[in-house]
C-alpha positions in Angstrom: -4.8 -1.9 -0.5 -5.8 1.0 2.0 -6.4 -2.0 4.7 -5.5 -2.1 8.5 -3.5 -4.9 9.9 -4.6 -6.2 13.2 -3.0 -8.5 15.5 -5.9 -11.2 16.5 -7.5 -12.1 19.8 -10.7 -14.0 20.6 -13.4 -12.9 22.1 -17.2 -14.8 22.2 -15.9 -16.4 19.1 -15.3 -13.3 17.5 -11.8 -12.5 16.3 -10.7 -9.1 18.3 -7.7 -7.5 16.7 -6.1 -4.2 17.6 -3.9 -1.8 15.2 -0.3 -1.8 15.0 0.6 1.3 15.4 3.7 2.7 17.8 1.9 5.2 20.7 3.9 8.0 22.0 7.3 7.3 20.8 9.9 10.0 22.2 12.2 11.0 19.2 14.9 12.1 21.7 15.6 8.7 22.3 18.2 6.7 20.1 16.6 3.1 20.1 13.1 5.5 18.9 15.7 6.8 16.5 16.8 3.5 15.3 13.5 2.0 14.9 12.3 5.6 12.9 14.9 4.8 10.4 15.7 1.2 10.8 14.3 0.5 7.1 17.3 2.8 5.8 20.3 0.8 7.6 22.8 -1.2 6.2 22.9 -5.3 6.7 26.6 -5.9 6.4 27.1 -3.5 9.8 23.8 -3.3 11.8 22.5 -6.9 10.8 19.0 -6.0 10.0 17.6 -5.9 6.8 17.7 -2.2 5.8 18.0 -1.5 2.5 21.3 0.7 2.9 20.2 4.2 1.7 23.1 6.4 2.5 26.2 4.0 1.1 24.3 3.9 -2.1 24.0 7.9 -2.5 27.9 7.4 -1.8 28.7 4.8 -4.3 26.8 6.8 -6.9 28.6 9.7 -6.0 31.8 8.1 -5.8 31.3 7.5 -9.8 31.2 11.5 -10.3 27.2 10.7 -11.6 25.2 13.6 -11.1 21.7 13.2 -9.9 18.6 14.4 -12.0 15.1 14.9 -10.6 13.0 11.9 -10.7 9.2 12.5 -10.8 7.5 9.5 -8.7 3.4 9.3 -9.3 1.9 8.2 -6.1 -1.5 6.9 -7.5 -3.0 6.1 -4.1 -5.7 7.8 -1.5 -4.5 11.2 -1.8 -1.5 12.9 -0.5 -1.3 16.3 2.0 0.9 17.9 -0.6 1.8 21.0 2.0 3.2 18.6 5.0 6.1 19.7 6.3 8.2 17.0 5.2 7.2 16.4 1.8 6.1 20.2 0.7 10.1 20.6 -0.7 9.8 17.1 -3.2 6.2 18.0 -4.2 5.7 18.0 -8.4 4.5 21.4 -9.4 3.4 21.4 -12.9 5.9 23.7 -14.7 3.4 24.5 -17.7 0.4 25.2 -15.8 -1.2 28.8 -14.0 -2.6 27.8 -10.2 -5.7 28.5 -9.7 -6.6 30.5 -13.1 -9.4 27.5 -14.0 -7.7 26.8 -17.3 -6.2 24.1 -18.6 -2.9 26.1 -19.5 -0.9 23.0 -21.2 -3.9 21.3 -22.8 -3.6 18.0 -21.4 -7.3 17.8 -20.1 -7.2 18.8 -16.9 -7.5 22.1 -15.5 -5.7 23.6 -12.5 -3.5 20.5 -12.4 -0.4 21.7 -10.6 0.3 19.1 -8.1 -1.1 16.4 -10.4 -5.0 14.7 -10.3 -8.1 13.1 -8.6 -10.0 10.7 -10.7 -12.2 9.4 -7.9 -13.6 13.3 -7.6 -15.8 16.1 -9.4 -17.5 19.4 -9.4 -19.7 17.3 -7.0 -16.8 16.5 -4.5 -14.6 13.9 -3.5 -15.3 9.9 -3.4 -14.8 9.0 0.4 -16.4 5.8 0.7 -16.9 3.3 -2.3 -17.8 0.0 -2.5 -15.6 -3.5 -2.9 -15.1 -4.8 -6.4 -16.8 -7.9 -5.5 -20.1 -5.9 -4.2 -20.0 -3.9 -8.0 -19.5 -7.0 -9.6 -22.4 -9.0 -7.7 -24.6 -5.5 -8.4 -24.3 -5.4 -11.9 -24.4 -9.5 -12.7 -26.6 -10.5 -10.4 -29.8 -9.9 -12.7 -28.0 -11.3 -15.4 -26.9 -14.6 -14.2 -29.6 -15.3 -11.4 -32.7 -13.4 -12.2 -36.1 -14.4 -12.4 -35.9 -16.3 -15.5 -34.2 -19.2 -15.1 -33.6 -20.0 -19.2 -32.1 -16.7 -19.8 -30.3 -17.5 -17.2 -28.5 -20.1 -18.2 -28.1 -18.9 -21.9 -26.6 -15.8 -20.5 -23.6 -18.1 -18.2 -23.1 -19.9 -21.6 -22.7 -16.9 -23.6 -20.6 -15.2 -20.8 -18.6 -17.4 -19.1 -15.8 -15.8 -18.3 -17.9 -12.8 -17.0 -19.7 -16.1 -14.9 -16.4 -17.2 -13.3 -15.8 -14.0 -12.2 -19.1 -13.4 -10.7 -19.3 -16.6 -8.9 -16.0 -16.0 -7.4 -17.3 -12.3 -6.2 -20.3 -13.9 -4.9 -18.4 -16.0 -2.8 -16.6 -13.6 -1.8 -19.2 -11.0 -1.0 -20.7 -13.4 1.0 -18.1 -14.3 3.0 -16.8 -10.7 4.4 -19.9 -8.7 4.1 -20.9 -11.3 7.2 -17.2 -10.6 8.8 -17.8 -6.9 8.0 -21.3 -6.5 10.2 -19.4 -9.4 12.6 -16.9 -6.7 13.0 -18.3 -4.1 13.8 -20.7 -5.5 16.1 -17.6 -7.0 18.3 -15.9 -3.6 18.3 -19.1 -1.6 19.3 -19.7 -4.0 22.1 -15.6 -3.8 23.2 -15.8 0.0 22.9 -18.8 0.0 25.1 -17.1 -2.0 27.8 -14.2 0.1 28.1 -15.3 2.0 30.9 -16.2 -1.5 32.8 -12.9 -2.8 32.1 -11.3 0.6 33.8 -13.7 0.3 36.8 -12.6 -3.4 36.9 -8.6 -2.4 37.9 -10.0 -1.1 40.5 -7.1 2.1 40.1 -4.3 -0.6 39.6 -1.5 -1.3 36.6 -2.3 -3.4 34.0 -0.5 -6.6 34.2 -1.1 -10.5 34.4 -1.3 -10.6 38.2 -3.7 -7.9 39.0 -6.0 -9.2 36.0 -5.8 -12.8 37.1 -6.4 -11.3 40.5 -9.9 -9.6 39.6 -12.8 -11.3 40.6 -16.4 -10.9 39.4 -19.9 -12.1 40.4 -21.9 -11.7 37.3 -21.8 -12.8 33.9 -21.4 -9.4 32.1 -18.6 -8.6 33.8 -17.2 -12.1 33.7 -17.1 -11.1 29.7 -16.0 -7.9 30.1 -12.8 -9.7 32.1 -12.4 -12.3 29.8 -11.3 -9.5 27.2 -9.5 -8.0 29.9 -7.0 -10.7 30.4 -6.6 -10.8 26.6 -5.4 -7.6 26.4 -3.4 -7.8 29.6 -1.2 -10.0 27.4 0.0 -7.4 24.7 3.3 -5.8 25.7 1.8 -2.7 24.6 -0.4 -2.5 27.5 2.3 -4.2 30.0 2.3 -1.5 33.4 0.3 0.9 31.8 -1.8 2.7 34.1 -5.8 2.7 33.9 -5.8 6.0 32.3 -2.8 5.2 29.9 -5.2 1.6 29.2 -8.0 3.6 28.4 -6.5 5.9 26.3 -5.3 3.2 24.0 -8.0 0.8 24.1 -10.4 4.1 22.9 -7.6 4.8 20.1 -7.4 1.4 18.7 -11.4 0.6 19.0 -11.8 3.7 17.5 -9.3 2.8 14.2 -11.2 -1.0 14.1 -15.1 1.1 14.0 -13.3 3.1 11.3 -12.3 0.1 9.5 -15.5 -1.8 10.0 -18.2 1.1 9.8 -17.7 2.1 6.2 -17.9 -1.6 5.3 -21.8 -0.7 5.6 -21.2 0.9 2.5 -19.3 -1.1 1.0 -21.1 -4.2 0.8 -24.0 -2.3 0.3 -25.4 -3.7 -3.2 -27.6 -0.4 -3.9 -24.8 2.0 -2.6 -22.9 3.8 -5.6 -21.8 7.3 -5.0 -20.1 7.3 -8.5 -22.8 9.2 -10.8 -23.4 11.9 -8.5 -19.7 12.8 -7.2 -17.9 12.1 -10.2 -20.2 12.3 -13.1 -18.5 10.2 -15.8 -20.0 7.6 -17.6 -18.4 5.0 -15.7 -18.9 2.0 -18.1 -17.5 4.7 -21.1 -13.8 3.1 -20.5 -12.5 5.5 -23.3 -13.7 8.6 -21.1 -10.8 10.4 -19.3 -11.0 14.0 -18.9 -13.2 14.0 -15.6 -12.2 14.6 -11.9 -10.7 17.7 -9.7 -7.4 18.7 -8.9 -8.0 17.9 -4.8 -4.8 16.3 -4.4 -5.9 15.4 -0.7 -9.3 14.2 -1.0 -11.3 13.1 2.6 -9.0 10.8 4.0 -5.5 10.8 2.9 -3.3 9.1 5.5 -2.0 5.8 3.2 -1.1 7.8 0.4 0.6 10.6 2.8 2.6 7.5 4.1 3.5 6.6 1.0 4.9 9.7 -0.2 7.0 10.2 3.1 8.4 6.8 2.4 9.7 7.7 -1.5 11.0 11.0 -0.8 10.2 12.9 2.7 12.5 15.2 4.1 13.3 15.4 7.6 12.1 18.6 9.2 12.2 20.1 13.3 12.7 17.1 15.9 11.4 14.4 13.1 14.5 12.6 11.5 12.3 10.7 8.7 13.5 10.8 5.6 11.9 8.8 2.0 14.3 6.7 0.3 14.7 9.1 -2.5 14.6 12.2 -0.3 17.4 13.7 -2.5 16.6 13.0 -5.9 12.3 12.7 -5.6 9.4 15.0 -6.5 5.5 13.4 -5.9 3.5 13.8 -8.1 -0.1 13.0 -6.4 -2.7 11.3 -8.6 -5.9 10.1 -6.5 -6.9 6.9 -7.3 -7.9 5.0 -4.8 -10.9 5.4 -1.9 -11.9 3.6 0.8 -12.8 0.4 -0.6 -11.9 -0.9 -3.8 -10.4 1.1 -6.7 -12.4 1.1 -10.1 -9.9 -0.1 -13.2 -11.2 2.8 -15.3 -9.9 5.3 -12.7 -6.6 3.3 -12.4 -6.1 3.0 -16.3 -6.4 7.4 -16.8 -4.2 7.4 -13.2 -1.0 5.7 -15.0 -1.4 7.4 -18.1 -1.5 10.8 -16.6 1.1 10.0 -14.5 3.0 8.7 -17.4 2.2 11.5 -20.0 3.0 14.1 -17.3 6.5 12.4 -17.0 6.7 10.4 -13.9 9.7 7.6 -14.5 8.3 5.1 -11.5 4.6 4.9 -10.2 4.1 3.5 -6.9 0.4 1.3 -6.6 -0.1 0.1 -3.3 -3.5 -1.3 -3.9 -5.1 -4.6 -4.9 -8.2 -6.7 -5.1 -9.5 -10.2 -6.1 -11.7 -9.1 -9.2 -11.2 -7.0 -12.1 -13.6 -6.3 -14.3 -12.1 -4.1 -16.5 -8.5 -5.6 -16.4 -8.0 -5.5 -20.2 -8.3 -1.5 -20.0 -5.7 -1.8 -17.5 -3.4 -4.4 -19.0 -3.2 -1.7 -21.7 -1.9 1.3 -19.7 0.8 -1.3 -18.6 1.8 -1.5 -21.9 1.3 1.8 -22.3 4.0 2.7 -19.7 6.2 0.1 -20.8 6.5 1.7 -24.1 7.2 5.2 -22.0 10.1 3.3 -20.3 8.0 4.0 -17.2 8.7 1.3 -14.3 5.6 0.3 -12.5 5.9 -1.0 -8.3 3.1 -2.7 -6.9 2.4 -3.9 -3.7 1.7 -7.7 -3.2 -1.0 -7.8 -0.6 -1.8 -8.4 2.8 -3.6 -11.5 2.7 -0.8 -13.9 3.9 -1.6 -15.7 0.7 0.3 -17.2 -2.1 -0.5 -15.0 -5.2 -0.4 -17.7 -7.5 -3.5 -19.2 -5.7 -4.9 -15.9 -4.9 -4.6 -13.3 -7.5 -4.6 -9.8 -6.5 -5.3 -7.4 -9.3 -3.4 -5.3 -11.8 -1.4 -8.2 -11.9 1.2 -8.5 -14.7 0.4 -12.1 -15.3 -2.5 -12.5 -17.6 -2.8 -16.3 -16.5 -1.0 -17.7 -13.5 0.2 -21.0 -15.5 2.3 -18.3 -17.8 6.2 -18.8 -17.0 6.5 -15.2 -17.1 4.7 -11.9 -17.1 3.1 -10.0 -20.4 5.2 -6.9 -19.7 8.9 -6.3 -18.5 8.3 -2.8 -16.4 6.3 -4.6 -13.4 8.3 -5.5 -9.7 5.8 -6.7 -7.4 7.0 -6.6 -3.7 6.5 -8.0 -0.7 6.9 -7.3 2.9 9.5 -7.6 5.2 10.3 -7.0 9.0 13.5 -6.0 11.2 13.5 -9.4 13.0 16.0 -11.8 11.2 14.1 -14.9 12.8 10.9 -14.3 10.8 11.8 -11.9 8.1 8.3 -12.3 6.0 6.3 -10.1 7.5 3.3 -12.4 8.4 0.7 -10.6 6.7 2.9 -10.6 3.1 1.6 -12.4 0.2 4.4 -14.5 -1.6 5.3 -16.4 -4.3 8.7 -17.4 -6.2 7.7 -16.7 -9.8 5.1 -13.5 -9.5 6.3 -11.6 -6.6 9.7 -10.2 -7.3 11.2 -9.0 -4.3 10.8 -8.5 -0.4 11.4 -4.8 1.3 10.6 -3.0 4.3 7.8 -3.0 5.2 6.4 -3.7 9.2 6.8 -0.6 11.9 7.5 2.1 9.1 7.4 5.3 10.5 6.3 7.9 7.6 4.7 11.0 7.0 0.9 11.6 8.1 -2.4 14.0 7.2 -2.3 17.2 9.9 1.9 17.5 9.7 1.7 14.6 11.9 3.8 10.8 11.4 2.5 7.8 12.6 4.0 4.2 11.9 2.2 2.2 9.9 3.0 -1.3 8.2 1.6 -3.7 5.0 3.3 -4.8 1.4 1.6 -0.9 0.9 5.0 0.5 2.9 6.7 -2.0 0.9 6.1 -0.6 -2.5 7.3 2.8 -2.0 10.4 1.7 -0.2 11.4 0.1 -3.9 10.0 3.1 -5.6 12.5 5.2 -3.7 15.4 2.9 -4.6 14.1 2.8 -8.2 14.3 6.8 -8.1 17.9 6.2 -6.7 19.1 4.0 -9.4 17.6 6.7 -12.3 18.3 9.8 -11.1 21.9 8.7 -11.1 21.7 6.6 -14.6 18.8 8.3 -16.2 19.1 5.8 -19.1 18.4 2.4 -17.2 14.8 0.8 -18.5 12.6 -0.7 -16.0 14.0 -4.4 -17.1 17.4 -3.4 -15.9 16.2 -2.1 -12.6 14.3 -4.7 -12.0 17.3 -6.9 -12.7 19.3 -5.0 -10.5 17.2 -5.0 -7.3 16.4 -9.0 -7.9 19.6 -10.1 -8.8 21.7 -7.7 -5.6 19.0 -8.8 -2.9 20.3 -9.8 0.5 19.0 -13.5 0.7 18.0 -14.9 3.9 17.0 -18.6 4.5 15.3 -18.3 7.9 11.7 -19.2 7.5 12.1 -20.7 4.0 12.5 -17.1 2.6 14.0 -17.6 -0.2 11.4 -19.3 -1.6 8.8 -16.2 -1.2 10.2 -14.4 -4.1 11.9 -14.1 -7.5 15.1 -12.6 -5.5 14.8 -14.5 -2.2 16.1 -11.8 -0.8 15.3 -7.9 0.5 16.6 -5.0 -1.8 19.8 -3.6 -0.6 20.0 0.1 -3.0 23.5 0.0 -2.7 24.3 -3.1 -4.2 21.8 -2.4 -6.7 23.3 0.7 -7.7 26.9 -1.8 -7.9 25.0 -4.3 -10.0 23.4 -1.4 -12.4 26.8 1.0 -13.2 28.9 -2.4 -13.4 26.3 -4.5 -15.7 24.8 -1.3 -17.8 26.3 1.6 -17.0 29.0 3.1 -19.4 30.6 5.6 -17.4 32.7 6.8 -20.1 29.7 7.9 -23.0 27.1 8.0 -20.5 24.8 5.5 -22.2 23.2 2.3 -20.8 24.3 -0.7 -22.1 21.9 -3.3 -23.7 19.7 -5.1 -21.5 19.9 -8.5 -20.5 17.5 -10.7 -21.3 16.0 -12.2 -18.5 16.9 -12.7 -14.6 18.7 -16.2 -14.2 19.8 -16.8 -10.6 19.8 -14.9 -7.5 23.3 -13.6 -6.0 22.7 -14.5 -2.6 25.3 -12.4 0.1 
């Protein structure tokens, strides 16, 4: 789900969108303070839906429970394992020699101290892959439309379900590999006219009046102001000075080119950098000692994020801190590139992560096709039978999953009343505005999205020591991962059913925009009533031992 949000304008009928990312916020300030943190605060007294970190380390300690280490996997782009803030809750692998190029405690991969990268090799790292839907239109393609028109048919009769899935890629692929080259087209052309915008202010601010005030003579520029008033319009660029204007507009154009130029690639039917980099028999699903330890990789700013979010530490003049700062390590397992992540590579990520003893996994990742979904059905159950709670993020396609599916799922069929495993919580994304708490890009649904978190202007950990906000359900997931961590590292014994419970059933509901109806809970987590909702319902205080599960999750308390 390594995707950027963007905020849309229109421009020649083309839709023009700009990041959302805060620009020089000043951490000296306590509103910039506030908004750094706001994902941590508690309803009840600041009225935004935090998830109330501190009072639940309180509660917990109130109980005289002692923490234990939690090990989070992070299976995700990569993660800068020597940032600042997250260099303190980083997994070293206690039964393995750095850098001796053995593989000390025989589990099949050598030199893995900080954990793995399956989309990597002797060759290098996987930067740029393509979309499921472009592998899947690749590979059936000359199966199901070739040149013989019998065989053809025989094959979609033999095949069907294989058929289905390729007709919905195709569809699919046809539809945003056109967006993709529309995209980048529109941003080259807006990048190009930055300069002429800047000469067009003629060395004024940037607001309504002077724009509207601009007059031109030719129809290039008359474009060129067209976008001009557009952009006038965003409070980010309210009174900002030409040189401030430009500055942004060349930071954000240059984020959408980076978004839309790899799409090239990625769309790209003959494109597959798989054999040579990796070097695995990809279609050998049984195959799983292959890869590199580079916990990093090329790009790794979402899974960075992500691991600042579970467990970062707040270090020099930045006050972020993970949900789990206290009780977290990362372990980094590289799973996912930019594009689409292959099933094989996410079926060996969650059983490393699992057989190397990470409790909760965090996946923020999705896409519409799986081809190899069986393979990673079974390292769900896998997990479950580890007692090894899995947090996925629900996407970003403002969509209702039920209609759209967005894969691993934990439903093998949509019409099933409940999921084939009990260690899943899929979560959606919420904002700090109480007036429209869904954030609008979260995908929803009552029965297979579980709860709602944080998950719009998080400010988190970054590549180069560096933080940046940055916002989708992928913030989302490791806000519940954290509070996951919470709940175990005090009651080591809870199973993922009971946390589950827990978060669902303690949510704070909200009605405004008919949220309650987005999700199992209706609600956003709140870790301190979880952590109630777990000692009171599970918890034995006196032996220690969790009590027996209940069965399933019956009605949302709603506070």
């Amino acid at each position: 789900m390594k995707k950027i949000l963007l905020a849309a304008v229109f421009l020649a009928g083309f839709s023009f969108t700009y990041a959302q990312e805060a620009q020089g916020k000043n951490v000296d300030s306590k509103e910039d303070k506030d908004l750094m943190t706001w994902y941590h605060k508690d309803f009840s007294s600041a009225k935004v839906y935090g998830v109330n970190t501190e009072n639940a380390y309180k509660y917990l300690e109130s109980k005289g429970l002692k923490p234990k280490t939690v090990l989070v996997g992070v299976l995700d782009s990569g993660v800068q394992v020597d940032h600042p803030g997250l260099v303190k809750n980083i997994w070293t692998n206690p039964n393995e020699v750095p850098n001796n190029g053995k593989d000390d405690d025989g589990n099949g991969y050598v030199d893995d101290i900080h954990g793995w990268n399956f989309i990597g090799g002797k060759n290098g790292d996987i930067d740029i892959d393509n979309m499921e839907v472009t592998r899947v239109v690749a590979k059936y393609k000359p199966i199901f439309e070739g040149d013989d028109s019998a065989k053809n048919k025989a094959n979609q009769a033999k095949m069907p379900e294989d058929f289905a899935m390729y007709m919905k890629a195709k569809e699919l692929f046809s539809k945003k590999s056109v967006e993709a080259k529309q995209g980048f087209q529109t941003y080259s052309m807006i990048n190009e006219a930055i300069p002429s915008m800047v000469k067009l202010l003629g060395g004024k601010n940037v607001t309504p009046e002077n724009v509207s005030a601009i007059k031109v003579t030719d129809q290039k520029d008359a474009m060129i102001l067209q976008v001009l008033k557009q952009v006038a319009g965003s409070p980010e660029f309210q009174g900002k000075t030409p040189a401030e204007f430009e500055k942004i507009m060349k930071d954000q154009m240059k984020e959408a080119l980076d978004y839309f130029g790899p799409q090239a690639k990625q769309y790209d039917l003959s494109y597959d950098p798989r054999k040579e980099i990796v070097g695995d028999n990809y279609d050998d699903y049984s195959e799983k000692n292959y890869g590199n330890n580079h916990y990093e990789g090329p790009d790794a700013m979402h899974g960075t994020h992500v691991a600042g979010i579970i467990a970062g530490l707040p270090q020099g003049k930045e006050i972020q801190y993970g949900v789990a700062s206290k009780v977290a390590k990362i372990m980094s397992v590289r799973t996912v590139p930019n594009g689409d992540e292959r099933d094989k590579d996410v079926a060996n990520a969650i059983r490393y992560a699992v057989d190397n003893g990470a409790k909760v996994l965090n996946m923020s990742f999705g896409k519409p096709v799986s081809p190899g979904k069986t393979v990673v059905w079974d390292a769900f159950k896998y997990a479950q039978d580890k007692g090894v709670l899995l947090v996925k993020a629900a996407g970003n396609e403002n969509e209702d999953v039920a209609e759209h599916l967005a894969y691993p799922t934990n439903f093998k069929n949509v019409t099933d009343e409940k999921p084939f495993v009990n260690n899943v919580v899929v979560v959606g994304a919420s904002t700090n505005k109480n007036d429209a708490l869904r954030a609008d890009f979260s995908n929803y649904n009552k029965k297979m999205v579980n709860v709602f978190a944080p998950g719009d202007e998080i400010y988190s950990t970054v590549p180069h020591n560096e933080y940046k906000y940055l916002q989708g359900t992928s913030m989302a997931s490791p806000v519940v991962a954290g509070a996951a961590a919470v709940l175990l590292a005090y009651m080591p014994n809870l199973t993922p059913a009971q946390i589950i419970e827990s978060l669902v059933k303690s949510s704070n509901a909200s009605t405004a925009d008919e949220f309650g109806n987005f999700s199992q809970a209706g609600g956003v987590i709140d870790v301190k009533k979880a952590a109630e909702y777990a000692y009171n319902n599970f918890y034995n205080g006196k032996s220690g031992n969790v009590k027996k599960a209940t069965k399933s999750v019956k009605k949302t308390v709603k506070k």
